[in-house]
N, CA, C and O atoms as a GROMACS GRO file, in nm:
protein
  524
    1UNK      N    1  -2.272   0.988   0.577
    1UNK     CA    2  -2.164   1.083   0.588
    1UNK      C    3  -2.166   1.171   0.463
    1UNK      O    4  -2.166   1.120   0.352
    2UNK      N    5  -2.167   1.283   0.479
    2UNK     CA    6  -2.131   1.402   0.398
    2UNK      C    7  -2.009   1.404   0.324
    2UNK      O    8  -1.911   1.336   0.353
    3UNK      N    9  -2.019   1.510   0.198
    3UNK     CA   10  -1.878   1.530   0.103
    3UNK      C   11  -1.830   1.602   0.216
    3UNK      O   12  -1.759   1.515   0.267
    4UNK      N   13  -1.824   1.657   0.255
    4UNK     CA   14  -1.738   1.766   0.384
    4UNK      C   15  -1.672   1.646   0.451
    4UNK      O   16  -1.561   1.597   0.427
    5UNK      N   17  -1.760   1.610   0.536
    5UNK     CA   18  -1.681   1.476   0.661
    5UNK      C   19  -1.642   1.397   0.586
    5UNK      O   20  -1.541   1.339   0.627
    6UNK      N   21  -1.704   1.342   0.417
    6UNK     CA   22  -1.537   1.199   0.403
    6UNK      C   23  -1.456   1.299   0.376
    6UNK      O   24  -1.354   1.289   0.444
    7UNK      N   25  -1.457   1.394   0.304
    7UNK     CA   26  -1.288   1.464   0.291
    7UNK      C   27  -1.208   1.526   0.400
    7UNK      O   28  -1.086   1.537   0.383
    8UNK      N   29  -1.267   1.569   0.521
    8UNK     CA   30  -1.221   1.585   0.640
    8UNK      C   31  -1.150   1.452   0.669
    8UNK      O   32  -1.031   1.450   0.699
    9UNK      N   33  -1.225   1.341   0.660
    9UNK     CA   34  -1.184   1.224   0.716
    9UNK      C   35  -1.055   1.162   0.642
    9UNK      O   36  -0.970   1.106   0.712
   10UNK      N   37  -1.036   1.170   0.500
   10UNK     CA   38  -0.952   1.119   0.450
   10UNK      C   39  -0.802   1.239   0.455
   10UNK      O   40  -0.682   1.217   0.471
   11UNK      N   41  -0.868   1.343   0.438
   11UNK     CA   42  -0.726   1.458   0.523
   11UNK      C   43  -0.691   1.424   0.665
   11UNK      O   44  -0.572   1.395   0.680
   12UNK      N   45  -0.780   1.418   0.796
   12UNK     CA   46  -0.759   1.420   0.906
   12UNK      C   47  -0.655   1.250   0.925
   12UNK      O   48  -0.543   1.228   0.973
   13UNK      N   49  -0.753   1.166   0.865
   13UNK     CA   50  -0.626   1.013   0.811
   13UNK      C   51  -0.509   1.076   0.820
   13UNK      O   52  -0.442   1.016   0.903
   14UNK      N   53  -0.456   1.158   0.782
   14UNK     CA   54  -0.315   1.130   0.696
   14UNK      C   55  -0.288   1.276   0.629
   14UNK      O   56  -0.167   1.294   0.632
   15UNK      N   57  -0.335   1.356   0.586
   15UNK     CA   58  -0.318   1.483   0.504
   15UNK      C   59  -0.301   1.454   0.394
   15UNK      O   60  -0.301   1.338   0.353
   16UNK      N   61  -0.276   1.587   0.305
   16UNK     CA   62  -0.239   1.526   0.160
   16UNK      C   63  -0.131   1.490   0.154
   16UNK      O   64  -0.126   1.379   0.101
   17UNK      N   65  -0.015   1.536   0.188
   17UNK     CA   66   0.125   1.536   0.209
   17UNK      C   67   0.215   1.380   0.290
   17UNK      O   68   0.319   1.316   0.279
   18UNK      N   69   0.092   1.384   0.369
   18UNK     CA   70   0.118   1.218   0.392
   18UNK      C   71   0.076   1.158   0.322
   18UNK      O   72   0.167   1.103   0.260
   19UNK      N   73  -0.067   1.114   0.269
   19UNK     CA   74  -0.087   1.008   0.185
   19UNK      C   75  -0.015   1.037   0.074
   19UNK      O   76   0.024   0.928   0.031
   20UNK      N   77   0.035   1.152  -0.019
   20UNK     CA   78   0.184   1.118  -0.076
   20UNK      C   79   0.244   1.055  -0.059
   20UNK      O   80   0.261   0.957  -0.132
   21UNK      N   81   0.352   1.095   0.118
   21UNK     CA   82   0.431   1.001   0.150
   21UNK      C   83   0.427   0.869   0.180
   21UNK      O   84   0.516   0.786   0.166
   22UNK      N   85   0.304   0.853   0.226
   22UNK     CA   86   0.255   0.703   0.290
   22UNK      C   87   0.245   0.627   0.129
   22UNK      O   88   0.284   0.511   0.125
   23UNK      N   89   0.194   0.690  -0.003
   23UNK     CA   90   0.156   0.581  -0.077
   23UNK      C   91   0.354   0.569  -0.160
   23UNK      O   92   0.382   0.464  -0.217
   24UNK      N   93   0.428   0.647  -0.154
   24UNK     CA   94   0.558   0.642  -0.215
   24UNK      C   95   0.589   0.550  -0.112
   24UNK      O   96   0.594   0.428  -0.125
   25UNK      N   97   0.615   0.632   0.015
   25UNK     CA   98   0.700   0.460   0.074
   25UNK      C   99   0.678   0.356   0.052
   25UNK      O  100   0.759   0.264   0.041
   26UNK      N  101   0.540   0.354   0.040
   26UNK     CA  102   0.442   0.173   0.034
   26UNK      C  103   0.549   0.125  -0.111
   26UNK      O  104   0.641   0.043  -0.120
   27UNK      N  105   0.499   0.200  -0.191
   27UNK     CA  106   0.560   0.169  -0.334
   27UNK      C  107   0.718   0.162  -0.317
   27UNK      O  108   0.757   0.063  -0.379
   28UNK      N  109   0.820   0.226  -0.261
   28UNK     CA  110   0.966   0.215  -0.270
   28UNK      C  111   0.947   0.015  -0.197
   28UNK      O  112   0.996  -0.092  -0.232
   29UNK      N  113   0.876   0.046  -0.115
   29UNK     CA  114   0.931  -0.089  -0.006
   29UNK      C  115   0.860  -0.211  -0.095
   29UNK      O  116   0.885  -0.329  -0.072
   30UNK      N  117   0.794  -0.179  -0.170
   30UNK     CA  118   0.759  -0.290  -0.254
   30UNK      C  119   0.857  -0.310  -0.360
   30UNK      O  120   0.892  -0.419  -0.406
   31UNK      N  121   0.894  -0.201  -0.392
   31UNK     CA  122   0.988  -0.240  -0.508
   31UNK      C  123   1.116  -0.273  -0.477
   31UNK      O  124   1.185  -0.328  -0.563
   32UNK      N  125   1.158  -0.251  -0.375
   32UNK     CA  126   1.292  -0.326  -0.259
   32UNK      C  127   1.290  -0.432  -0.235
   32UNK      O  128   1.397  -0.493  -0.230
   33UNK      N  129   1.121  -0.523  -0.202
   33UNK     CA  130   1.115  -0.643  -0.195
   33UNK      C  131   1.161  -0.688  -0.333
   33UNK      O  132   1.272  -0.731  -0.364
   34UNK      N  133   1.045  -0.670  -0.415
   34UNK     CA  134   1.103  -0.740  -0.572
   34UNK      C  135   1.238  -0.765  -0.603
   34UNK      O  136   1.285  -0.878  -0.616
   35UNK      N  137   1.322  -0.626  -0.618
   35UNK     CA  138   1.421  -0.642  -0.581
   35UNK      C  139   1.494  -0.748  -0.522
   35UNK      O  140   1.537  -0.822  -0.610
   36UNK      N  141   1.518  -0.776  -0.438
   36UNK     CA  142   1.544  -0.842  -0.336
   36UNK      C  143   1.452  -0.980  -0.389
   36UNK      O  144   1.542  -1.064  -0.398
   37UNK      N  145   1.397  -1.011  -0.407
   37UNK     CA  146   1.356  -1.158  -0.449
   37UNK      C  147   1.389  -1.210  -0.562
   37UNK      O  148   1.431  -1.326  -0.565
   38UNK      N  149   1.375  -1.133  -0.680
   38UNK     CA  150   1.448  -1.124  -0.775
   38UNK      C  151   1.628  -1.185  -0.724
   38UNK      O  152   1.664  -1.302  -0.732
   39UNK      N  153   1.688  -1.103  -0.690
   39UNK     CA  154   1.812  -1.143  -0.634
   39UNK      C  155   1.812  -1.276  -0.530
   39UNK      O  156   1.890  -1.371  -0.534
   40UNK      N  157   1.786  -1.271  -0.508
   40UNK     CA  158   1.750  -1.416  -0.425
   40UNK      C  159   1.770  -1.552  -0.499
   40UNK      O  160   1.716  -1.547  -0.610
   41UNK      N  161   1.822  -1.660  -0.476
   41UNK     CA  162   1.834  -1.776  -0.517
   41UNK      C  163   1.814  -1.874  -0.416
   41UNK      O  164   1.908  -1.950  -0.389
   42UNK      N  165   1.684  -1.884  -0.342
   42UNK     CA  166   1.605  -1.937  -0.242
   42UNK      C  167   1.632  -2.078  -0.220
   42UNK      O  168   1.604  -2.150  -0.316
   43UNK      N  169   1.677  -2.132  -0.124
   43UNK     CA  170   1.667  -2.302  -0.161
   43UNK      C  171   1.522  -2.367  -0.151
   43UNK      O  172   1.429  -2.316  -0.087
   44UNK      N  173   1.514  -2.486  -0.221
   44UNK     CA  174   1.353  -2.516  -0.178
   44UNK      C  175   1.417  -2.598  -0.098
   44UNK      O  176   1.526  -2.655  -0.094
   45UNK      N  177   1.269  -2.587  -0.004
   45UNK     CA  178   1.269  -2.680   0.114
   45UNK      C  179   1.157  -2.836   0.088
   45UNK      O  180   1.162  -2.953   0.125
   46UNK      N  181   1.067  -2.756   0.006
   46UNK     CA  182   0.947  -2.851  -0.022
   46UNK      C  183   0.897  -2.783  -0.130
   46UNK      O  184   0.901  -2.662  -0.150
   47UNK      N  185   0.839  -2.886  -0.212
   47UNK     CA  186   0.781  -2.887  -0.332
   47UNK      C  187   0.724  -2.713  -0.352
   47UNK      O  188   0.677  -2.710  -0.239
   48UNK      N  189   0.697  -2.595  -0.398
   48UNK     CA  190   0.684  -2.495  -0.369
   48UNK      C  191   0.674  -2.383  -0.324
   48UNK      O  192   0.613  -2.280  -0.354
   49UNK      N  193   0.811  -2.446  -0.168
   49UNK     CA  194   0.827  -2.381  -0.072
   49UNK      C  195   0.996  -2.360  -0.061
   49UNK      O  196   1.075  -2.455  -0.064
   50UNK      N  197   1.034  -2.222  -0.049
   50UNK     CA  198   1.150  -2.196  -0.038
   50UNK      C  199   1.188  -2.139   0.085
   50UNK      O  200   1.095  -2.104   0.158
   51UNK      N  201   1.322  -2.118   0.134
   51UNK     CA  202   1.359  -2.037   0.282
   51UNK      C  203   1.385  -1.880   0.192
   51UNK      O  204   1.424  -1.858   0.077
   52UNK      N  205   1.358  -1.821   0.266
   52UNK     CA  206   1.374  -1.676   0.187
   52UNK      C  207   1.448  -1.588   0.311
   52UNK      O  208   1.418  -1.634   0.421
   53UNK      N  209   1.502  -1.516   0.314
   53UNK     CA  210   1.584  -1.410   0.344
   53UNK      C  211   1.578  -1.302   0.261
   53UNK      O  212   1.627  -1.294   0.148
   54UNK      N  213   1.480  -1.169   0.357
   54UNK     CA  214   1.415  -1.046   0.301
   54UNK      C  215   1.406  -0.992   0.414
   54UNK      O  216   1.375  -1.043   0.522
   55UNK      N  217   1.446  -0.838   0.376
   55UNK     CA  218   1.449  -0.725   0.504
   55UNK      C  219   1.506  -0.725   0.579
   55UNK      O  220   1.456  -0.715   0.691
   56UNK      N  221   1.664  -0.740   0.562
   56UNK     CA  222   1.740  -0.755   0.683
   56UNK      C  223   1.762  -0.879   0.725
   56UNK      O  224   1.780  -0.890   0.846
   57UNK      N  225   1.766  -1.001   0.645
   57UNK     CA  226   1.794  -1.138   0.705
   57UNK      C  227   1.681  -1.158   0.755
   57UNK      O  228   1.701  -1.219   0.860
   58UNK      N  229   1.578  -1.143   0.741
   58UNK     CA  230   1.469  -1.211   0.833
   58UNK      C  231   1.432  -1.357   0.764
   58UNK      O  232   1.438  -1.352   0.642
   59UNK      N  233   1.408  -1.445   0.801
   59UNK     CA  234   1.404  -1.576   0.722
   59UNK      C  235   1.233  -1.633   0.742
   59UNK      O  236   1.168  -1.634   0.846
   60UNK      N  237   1.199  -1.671   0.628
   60UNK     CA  238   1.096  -1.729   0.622
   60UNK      C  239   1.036  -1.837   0.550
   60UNK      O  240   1.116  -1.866   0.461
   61UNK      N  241   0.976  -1.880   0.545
   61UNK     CA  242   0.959  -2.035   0.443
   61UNK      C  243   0.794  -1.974   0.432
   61UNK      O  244   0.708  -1.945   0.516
   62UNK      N  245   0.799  -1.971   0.262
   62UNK     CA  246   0.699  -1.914   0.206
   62UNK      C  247   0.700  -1.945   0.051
   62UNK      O  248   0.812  -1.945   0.000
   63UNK      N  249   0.617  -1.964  -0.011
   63UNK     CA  250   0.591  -2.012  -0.162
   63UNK      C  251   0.609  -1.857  -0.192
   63UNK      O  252   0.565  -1.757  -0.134
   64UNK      N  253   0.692  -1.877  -0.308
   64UNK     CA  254   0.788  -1.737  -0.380
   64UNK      C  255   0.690  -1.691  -0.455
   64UNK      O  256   0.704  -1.572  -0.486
   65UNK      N  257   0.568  -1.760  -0.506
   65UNK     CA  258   0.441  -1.728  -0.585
   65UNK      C  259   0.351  -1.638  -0.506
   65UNK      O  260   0.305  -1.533  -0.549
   66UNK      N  261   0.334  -1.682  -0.406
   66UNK     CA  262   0.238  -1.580  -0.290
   66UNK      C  263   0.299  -1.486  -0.273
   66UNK      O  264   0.242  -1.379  -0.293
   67UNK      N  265   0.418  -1.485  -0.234
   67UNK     CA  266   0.501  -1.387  -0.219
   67UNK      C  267   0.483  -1.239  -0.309
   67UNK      O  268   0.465  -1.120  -0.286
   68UNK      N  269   0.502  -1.340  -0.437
   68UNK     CA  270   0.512  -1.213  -0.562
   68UNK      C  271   0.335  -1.171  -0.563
   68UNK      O  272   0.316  -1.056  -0.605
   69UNK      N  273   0.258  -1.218  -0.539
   69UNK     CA  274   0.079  -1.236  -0.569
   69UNK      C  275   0.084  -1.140  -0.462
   69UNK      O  276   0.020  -1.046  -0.508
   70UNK      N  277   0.122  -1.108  -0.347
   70UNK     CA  278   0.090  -1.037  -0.212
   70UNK      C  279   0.166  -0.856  -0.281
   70UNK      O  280   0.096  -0.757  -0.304
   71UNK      N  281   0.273  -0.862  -0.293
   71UNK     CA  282   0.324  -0.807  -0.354
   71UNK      C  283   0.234  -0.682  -0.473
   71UNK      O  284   0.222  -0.559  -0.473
   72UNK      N  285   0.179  -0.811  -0.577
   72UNK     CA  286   0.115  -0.768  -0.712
   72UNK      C  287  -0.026  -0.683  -0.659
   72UNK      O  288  -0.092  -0.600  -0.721
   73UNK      N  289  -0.049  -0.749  -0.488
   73UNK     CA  290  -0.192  -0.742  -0.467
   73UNK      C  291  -0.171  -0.556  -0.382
   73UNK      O  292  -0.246  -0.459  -0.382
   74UNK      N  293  -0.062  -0.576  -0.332
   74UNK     CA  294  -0.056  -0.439  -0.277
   74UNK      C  295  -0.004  -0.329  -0.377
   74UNK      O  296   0.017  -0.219  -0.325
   75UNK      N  297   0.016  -0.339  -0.496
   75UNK     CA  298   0.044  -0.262  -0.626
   75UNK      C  299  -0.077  -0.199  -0.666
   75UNK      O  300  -0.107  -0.082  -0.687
   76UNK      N  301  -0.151  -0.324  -0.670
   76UNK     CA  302  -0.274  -0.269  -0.732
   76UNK      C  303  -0.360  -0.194  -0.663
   76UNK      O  304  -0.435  -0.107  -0.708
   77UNK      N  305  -0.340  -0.247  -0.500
   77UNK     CA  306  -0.451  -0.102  -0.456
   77UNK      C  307  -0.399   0.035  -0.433
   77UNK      O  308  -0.460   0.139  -0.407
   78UNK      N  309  -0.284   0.013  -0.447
   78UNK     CA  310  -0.159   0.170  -0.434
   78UNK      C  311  -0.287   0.232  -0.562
   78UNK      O  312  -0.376   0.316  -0.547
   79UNK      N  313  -0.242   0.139  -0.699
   79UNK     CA  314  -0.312   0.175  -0.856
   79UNK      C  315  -0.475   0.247  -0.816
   79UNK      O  316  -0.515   0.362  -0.831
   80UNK      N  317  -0.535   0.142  -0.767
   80UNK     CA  318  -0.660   0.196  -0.725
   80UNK      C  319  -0.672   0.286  -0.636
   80UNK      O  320  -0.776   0.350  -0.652
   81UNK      N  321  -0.618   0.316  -0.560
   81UNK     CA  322  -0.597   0.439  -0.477
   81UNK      C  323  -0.592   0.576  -0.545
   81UNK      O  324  -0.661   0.670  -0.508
   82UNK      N  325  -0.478   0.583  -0.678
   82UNK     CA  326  -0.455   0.676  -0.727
   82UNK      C  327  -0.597   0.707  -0.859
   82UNK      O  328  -0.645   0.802  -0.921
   83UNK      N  329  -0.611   0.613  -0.850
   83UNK     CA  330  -0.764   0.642  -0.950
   83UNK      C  331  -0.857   0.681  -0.912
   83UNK      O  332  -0.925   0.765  -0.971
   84UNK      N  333  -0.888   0.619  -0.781
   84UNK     CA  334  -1.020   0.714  -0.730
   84UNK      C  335  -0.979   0.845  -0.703
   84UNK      O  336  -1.068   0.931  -0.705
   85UNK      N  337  -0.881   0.874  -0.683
   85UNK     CA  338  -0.811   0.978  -0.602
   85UNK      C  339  -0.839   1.109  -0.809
   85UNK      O  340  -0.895   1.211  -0.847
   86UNK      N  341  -0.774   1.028  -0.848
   86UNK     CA  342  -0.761   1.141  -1.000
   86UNK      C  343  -0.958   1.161  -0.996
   86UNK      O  344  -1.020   1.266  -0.988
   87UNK      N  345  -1.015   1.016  -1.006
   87UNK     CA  346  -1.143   1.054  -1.035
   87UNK      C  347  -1.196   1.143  -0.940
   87UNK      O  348  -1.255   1.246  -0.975
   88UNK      N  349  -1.184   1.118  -0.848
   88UNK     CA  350  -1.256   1.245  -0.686
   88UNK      C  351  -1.257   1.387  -0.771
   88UNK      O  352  -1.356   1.446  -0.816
   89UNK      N  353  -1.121   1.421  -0.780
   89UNK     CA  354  -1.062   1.546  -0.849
   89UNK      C  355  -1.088   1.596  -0.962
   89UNK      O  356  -1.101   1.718  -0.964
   90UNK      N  357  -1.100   1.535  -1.066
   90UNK     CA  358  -1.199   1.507  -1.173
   90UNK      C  359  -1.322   1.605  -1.154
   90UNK      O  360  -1.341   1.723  -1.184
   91UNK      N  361  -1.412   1.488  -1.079
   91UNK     CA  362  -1.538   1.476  -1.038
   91UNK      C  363  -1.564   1.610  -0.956
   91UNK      O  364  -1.672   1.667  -0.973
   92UNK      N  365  -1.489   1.651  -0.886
   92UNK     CA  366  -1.498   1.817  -0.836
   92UNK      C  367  -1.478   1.917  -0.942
   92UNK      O  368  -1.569   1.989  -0.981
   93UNK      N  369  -1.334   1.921  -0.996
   93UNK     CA  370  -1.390   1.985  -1.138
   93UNK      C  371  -1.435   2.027  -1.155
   93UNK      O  372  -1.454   2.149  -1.150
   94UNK      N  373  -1.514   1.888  -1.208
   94UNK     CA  374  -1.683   1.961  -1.336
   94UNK      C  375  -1.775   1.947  -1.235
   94UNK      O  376  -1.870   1.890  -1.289
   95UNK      N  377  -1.804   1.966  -1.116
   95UNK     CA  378  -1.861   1.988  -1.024
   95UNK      C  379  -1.991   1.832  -1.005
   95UNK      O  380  -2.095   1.817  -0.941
   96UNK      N  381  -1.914   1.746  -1.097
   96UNK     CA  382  -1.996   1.642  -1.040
   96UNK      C  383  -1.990   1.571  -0.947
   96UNK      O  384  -1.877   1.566  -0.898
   97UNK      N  385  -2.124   1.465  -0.863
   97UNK     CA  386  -2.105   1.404  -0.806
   97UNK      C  387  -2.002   1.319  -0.727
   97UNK      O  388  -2.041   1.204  -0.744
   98UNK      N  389  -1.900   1.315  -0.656
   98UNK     CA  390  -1.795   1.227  -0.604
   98UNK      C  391  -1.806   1.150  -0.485
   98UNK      O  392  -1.710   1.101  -0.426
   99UNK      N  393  -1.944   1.140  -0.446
   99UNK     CA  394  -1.945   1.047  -0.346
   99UNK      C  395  -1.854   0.932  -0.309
   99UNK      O  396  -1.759   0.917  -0.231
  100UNK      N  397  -1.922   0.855  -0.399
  100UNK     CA  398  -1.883   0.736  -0.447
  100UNK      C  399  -1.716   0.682  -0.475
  100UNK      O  400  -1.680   0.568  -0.444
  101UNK      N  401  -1.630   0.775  -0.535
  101UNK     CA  402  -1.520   0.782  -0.526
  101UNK      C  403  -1.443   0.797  -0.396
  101UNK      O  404  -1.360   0.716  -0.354
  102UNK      N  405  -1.490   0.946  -0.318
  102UNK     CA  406  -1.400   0.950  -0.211
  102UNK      C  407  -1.470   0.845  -0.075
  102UNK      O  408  -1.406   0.857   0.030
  103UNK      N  409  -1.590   0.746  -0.068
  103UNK     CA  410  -1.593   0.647  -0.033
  103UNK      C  411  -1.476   0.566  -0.037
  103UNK      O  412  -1.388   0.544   0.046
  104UNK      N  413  -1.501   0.516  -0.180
  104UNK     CA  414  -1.316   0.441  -0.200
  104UNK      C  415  -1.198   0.500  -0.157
  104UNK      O  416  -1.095   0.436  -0.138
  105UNK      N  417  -1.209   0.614  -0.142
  105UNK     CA  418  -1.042   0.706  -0.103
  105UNK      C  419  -1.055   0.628   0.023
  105UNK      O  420  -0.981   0.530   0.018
  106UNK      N  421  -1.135   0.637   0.155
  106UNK     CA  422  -1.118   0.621   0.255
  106UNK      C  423  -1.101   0.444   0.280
  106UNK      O  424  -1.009   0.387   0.338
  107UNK      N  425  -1.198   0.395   0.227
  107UNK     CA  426  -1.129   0.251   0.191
  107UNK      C  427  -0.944   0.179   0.126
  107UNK      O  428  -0.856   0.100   0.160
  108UNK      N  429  -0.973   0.263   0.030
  108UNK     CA  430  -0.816   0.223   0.017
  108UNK      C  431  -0.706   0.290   0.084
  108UNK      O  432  -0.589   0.253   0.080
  109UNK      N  433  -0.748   0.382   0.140
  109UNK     CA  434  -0.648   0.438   0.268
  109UNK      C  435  -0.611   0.331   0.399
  109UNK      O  436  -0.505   0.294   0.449
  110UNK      N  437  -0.754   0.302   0.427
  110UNK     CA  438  -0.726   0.204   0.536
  110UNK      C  439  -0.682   0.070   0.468
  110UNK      O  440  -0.616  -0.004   0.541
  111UNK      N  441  -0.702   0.038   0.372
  111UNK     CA  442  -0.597  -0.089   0.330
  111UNK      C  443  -0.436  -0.020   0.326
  111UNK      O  444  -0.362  -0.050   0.419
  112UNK      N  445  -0.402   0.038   0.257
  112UNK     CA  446  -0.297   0.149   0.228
  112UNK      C  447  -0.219   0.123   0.379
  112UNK      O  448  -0.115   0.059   0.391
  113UNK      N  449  -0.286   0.179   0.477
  113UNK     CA  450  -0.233   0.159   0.625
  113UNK      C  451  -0.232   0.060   0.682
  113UNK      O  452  -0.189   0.067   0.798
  114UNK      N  453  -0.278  -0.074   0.631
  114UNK     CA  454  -0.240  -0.233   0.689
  114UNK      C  455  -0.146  -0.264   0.571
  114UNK      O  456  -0.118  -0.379   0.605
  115UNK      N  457  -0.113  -0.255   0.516
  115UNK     CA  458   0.020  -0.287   0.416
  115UNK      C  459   0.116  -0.177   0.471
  115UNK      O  460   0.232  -0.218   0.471
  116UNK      N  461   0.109  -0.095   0.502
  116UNK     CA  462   0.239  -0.013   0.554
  116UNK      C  463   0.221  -0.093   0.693
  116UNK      O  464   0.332  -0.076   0.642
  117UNK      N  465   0.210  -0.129   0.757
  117UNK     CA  466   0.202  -0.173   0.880
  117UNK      C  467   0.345  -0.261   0.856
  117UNK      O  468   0.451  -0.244   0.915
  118UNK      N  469   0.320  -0.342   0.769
  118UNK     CA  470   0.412  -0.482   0.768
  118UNK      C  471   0.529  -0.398   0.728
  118UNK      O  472   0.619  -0.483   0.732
  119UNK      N  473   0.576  -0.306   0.698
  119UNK     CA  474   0.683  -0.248   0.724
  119UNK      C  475   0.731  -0.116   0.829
  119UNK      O  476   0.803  -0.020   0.799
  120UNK      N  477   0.671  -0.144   0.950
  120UNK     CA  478   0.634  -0.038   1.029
  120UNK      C  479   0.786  -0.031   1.145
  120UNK      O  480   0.799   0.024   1.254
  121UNK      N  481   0.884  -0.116   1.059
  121UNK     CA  482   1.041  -0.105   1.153
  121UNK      C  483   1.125  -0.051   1.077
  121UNK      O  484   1.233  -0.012   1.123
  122UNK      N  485   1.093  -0.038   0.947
  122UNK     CA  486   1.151   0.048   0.845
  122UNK      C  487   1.178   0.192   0.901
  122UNK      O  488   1.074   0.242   0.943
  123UNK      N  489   1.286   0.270   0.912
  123UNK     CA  490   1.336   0.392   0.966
  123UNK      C  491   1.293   0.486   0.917
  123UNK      O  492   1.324   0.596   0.962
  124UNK      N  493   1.170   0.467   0.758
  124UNK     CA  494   1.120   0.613   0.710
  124UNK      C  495   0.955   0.596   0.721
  124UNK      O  496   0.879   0.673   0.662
  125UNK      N  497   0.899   0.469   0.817
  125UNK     CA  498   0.785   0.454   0.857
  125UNK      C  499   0.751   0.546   0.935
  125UNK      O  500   0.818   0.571   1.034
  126UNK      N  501   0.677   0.591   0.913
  126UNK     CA  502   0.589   0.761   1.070
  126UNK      C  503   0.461   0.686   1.112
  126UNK      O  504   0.368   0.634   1.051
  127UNK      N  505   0.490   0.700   1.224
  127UNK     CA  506   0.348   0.610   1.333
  127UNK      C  507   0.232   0.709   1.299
  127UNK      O  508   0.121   0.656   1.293
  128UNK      N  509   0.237   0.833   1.277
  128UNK     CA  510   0.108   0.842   1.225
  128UNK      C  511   0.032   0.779   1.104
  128UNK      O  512  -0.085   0.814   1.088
  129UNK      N  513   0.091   0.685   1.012
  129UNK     CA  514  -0.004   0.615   0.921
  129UNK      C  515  -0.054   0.471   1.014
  129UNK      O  516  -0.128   0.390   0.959
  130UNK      N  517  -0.010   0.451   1.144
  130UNK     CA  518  -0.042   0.304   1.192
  130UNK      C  519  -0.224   0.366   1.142
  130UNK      O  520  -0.266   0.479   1.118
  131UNK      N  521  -0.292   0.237   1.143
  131UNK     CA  522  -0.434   0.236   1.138
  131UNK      C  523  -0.508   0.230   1.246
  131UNK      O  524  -0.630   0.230   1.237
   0.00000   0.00000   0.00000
């Protein structure tokens, strides 16, 4: 695939204006969870396992560690997202090479869009980021 078709591809994804919006929501709804767990005073049920109530009362029995690790894990590719994304831009610039980068754009887009998924009943979710 060509510099033309991945950047077609990672616009036609989503635009710029969405993957804005798509990577802010990702990030508000993560930081709502924290939030929200943070506040939480979970009972344990079993040795590293608590009942949790998140998003509307939804209840779940889940180790509060994974929780926060799932969490930390979708932060960081938001992070990596925005890096390849500065480097792409960069890398056009000074008219170098960016293969390699906007490769990753399109990769962490489609992760990007299975983590928005799990909040896809949220009222500022747009079915055009489903994957």
């Amino acid at each position: 695939m060509n510099d033309a078709e991945l950047t077609h591809r990672v616009i036609a994804a989503s635009g710029p204006p969405a993957v804005d919006d798509l990577t802010t929501f990702l990030r508000k709804r993560v930081t709502e969870d924290r939030q929200q767990l943070d506040a939480v005073h979970a009972p344990v049920i079993a040795p590293g396992q608590h009942l949790l109530g998140i998003g509307g009362g939804t209840t779940a029995l889940i180790p509060l560690g994974r929780f926060r690790a799932h969490l930390d894990a979708i932060e960081a590719t938001l992070d990596k997202f925005d890096a390849a994304l500065s480097q792409t831009m960069r890398a056009k610039e000074m008219g170098w090479d960016h293969n390699n980068a906007q490769v990753a754009l399109v990769a962490y887009m489609d992760v990007i869009k299975l983590h928005a998924l799990e909040y896809a009943t949220h009222p500022d979710y747009k079915e055009n980021w489903r994957p």
